[in-house]
C-alpha positions in Angstrom: 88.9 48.0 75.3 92.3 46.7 75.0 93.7 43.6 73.8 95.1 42.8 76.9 91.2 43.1 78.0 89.4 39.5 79.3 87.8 38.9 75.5 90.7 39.7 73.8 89.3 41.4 71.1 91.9 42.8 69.4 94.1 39.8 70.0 94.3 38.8 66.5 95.3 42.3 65.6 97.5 43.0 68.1 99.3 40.2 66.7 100.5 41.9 63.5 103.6 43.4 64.1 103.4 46.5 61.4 100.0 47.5 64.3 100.9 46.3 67.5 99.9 47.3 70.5 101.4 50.1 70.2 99.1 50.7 66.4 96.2 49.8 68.4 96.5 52.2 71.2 96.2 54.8 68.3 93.4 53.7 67.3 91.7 53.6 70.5 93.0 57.6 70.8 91.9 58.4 67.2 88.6 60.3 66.2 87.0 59.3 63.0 83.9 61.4 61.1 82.4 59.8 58.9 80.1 61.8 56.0 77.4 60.0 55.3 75.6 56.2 56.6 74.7 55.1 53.3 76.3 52.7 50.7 80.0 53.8 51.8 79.4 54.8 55.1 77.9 51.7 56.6 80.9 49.2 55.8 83.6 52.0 56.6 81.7 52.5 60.0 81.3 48.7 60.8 85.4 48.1 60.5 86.5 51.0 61.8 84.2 50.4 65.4 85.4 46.3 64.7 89.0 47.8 64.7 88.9 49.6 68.1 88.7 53.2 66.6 88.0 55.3 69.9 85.3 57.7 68.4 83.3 57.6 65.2 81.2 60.4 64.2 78.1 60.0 61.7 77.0 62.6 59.8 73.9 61.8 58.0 70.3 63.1 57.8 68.7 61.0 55.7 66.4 58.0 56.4 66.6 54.4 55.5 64.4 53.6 52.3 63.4 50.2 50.6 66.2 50.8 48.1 68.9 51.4 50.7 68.8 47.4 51.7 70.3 45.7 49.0 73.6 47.5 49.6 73.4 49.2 53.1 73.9 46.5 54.9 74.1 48.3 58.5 69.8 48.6 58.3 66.5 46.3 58.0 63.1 46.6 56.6 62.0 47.1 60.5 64.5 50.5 59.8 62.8 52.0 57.4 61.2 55.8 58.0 64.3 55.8 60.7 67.1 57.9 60.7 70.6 56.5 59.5 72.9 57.8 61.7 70.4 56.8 65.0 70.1 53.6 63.4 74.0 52.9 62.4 75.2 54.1 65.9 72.8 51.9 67.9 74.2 49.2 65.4 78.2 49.6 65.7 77.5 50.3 69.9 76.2 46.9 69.6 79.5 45.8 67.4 81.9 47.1 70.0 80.0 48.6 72.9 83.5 50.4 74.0 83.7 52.8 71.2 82.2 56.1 71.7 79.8 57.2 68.9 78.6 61.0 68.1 75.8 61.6 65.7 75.2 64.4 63.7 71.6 64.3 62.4 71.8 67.5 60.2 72.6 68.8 56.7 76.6 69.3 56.5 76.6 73.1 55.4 79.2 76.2 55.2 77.9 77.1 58.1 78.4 74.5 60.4 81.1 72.2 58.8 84.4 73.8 59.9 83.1 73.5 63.1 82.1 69.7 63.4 85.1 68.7 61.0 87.4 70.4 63.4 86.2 68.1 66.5 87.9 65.0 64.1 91.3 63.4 63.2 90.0 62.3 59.9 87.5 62.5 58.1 85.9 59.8 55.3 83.4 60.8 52.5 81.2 58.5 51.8 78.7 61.1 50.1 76.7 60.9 46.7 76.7 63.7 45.1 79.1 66.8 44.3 77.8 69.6 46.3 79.1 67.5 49.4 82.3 66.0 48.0 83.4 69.5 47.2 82.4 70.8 50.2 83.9 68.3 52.6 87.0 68.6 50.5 87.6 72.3 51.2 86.7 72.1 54.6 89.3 69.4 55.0 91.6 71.4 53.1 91.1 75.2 55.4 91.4 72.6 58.6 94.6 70.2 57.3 92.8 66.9 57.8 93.2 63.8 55.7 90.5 62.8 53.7 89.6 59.7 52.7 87.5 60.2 49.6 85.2 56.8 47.9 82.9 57.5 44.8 81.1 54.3 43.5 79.0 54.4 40.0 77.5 51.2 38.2 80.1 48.9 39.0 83.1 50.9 39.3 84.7 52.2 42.4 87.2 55.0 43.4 89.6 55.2 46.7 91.9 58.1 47.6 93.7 59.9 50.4 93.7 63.6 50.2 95.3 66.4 52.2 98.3 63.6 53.2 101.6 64.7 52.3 104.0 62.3 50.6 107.3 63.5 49.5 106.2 66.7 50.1 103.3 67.0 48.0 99.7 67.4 48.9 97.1 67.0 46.7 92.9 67.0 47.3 90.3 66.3 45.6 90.5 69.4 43.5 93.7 68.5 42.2 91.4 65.3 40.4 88.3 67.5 39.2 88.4 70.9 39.7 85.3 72.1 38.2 81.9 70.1 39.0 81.0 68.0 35.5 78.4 69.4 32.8 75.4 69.6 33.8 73.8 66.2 32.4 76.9 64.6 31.9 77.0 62.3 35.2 74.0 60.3 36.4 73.9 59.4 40.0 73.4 56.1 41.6 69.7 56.5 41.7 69.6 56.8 38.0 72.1 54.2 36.6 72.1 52.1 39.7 75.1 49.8 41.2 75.8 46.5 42.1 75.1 46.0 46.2 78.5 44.7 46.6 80.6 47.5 45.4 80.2 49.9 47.9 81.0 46.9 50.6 84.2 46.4 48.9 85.3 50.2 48.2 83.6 51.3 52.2 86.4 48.7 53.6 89.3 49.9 51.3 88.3 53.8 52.7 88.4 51.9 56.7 91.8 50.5 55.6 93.1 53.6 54.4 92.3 55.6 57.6 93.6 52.7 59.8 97.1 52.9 58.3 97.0 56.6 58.3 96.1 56.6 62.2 98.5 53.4 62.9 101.5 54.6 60.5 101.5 51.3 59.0 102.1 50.7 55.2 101.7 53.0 52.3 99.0 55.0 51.7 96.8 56.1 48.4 97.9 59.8 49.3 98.1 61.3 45.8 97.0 58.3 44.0 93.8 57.1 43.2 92.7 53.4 43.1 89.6 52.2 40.9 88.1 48.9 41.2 85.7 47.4 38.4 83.6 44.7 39.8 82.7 43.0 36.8 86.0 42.4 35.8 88.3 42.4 38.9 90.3 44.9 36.9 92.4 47.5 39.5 94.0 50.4 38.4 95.8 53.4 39.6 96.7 56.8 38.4 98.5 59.6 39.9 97.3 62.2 41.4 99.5 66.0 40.9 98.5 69.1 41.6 96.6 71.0 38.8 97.0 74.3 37.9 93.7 75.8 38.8 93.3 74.1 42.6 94.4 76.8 44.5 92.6 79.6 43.0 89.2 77.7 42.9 89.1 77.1 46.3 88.5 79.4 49.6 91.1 80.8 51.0 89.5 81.1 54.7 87.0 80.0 56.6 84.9 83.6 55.8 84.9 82.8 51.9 84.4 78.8 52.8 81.0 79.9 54.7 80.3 82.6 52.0 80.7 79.6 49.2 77.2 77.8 48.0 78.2 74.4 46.9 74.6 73.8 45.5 75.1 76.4 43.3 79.2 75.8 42.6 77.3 72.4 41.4 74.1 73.5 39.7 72.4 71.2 37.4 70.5 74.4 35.6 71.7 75.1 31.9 73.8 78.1 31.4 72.3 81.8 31.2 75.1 83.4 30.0 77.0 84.4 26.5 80.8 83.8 25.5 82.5 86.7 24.0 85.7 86.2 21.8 88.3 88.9 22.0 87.2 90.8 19.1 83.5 91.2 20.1 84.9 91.6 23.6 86.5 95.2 22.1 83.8 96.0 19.8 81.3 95.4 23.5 84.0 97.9 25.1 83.3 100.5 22.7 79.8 100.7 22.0 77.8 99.3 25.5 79.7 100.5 27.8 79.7 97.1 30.3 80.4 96.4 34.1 83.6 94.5 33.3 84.5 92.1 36.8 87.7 89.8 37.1 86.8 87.0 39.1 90.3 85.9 39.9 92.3 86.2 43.2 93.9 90.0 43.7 97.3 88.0 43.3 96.9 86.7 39.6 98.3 88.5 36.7 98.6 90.3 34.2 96.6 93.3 35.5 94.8 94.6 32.2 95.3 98.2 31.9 93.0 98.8 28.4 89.8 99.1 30.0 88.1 99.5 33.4 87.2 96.8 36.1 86.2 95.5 39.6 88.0 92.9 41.0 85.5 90.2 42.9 87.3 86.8 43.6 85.0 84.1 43.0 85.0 82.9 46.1 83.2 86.7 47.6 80.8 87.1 44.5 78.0 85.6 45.9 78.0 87.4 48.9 78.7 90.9 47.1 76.3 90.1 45.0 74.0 93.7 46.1 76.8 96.2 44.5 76.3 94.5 40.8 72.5 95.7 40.6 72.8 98.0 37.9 71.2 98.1 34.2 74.5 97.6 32.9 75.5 94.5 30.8 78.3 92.6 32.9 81.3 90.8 31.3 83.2 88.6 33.4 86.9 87.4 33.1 89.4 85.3 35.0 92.4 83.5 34.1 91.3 81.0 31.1 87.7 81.5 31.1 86.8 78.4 33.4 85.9 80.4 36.6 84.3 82.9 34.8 81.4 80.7 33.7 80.3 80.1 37.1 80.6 83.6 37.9 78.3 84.2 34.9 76.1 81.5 35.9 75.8 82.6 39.4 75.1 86.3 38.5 72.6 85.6 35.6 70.6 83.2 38.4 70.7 85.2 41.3 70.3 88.6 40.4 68.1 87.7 37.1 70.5 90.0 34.8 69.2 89.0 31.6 72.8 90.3 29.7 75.9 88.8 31.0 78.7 87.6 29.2 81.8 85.7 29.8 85.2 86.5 28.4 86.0 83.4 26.2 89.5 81.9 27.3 89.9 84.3 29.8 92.4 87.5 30.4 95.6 85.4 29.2 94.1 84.8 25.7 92.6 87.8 25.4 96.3 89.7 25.8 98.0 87.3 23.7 95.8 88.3 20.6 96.3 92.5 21.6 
């Protein structure tokens, strides 16, 4: 619907000239996914149908609970049992019944997220937890779509545009954590709570963003990220660059994106593994004989030459996983010692290996001390 249409409902929007009717046009031509219908999801999804956006998707499987309502404004104790995404698409066709809406009442996984995400312009994360965020962000990445990326804790929210280039630099969210936190070291929502009308404020700033990147208009938080404190009004931003490690942590294709398991990449289990400096990594050399595996891409140097390895890139281990059953202790390496852990991790859980070992700072410390 138009704003030349009988109701006019775009009038007012129509009348700004930086959108124009030319802005909202775009709109009307622009598909949105959104990843989740919770806290983030519902306020971005209500805007964005308000705004004339021609086809939302909803990605969510959850359903509403009690201690969705005082923040998820899109549902009703009378929704409650229901699914989200049924419920917030019956909701925003009632908003602006000329908006097509697609719902996606599954799990985003490996398996079927390049192929939904592909079907989109844009995509906006409204998830809660890391397995996702991590996920969608790679996805986004193998596909070159813009991501708008929201995070909300307590009462302190993020907002960021990823995969956008601006002056020729294109960060994601990677770039702004590479690795998944400690174990224990970040509650979620669920655990330290937030204030209802956080994720209001910071789900409209994530609609804003992807209206001006659809319409063209204004400047957008491409390699910047905003935070908002709600108790203090306080905003603040900080620059985003790209980090050192981004491109090697990530897949490379869509066959290591499906072969990747984001739960694990994530794990909350404690680690089941044991550094090794340099000098017990020599001594371990001589005297037990380990399975010694680089974990980095077949690009990276230095190549060591004092010993005897398999190269594995992190991003194939866990589907290679069958030619490391052997009685052997394993040592893994990679650049600084950073991938390496989860490599450890990963082989010490899966395969139940009760000796493996990570090199401590990885190959590049290890040669420096030779």
């Amino acid at each position: 619907m138009h704003a030349t249409t009988p109701d006019g409902r775009y009038h007012r929007q129509v009348l700004l000239k930086e959108l124009g009717a030319a802005g909202q046009a775009k709109l009307a031509g622009a598909r949105v996914l959104v990843v989740g219908a919770g806290g983030l999801g519902c306020p971005a999804l209500q805007y964005l149908a308000a705004a004339g956006i021609g086809c939302l998707g909803i990605l969510d499987f959850d359903v509403v609970e009690a201690s969705n309502l005082h923040r998820q404004i899109l549902y009703t104790e009378e929704d409650i049992g229901r699914l989200k995404a049924e419920v917030a698409a019956a909701r925003i066709k009632a908003l602006n019944p000329a908006g097509q809406v697609e719902v996606f009442t599954i799990r985003l996984e490996t398996s079927n997220a390049l192929e939904i995400l592909a079907r989109f312009d844009l995509v906006i994360d409204g998830s809660d937890n890391f397995p996702t965020r991590y996920l969608v962000n790679d996805a986004c990445v193998l596909l070159d779509k813009p991501l708008v990326y929201g995070s909300i804790f307590r009462f302190e929210g993020q907002v960021s545009v990823f995969n956008w280039p601006v002056n020729g630099i294109k960060t994601n969210y990677r770039d702004l954590f590479p690795t998944p936190p400690e174990p224990g070291t970040v509650d979620n929502c669920s655990e330290a709570g937030v204030i209802g009308v956080l994720p209001g404020i910071i789900g409209s700033m994530q609609a804003n963003e992807a209206i001006k990147l659809i319409t063209g208009m204004g400047v957008s938080l491409a390699n910047r990220l905003l935070t908002y404190n709600a108790l203090n009004c306080a905003v603040y931003e900080l620059e985003i660059i790209p980090a050192q490690h981004t491109t090697t942590l990530a897949p490379k294709t869509a066959s290591a994106f499906k072969n990747m398991n984001y739960d694990w990449f994530c794990q909350d289990s404690e680690d089941h593994y044991t550094e090794l400096s340099g000098a017990d990594f020599n001594r371990f050399l001589l005297e037990k004989a380990p399975l010694v595996i680089d974990v980095r891409n077949v690009w990276e140097q230095p190549k060591p030459t004092e010993f005897d390895y398999i190269q594995i890139p992190l991003a194939e281990l866990e589907s290679r996983l069958s030619q490391l059953k052997t009685e052997q202790p394993i040592v893994v390496f990679c650049q600084t010692g950073v991938r390496s852990i989860t490599a450890a991790n990963l082989i010490a859980h899966r395969l139940g290996h009760s000796f493996v070992y990570n090199l401590k700072g990885g190959i590049t410390q290890w040669k420096s001390n030779q």
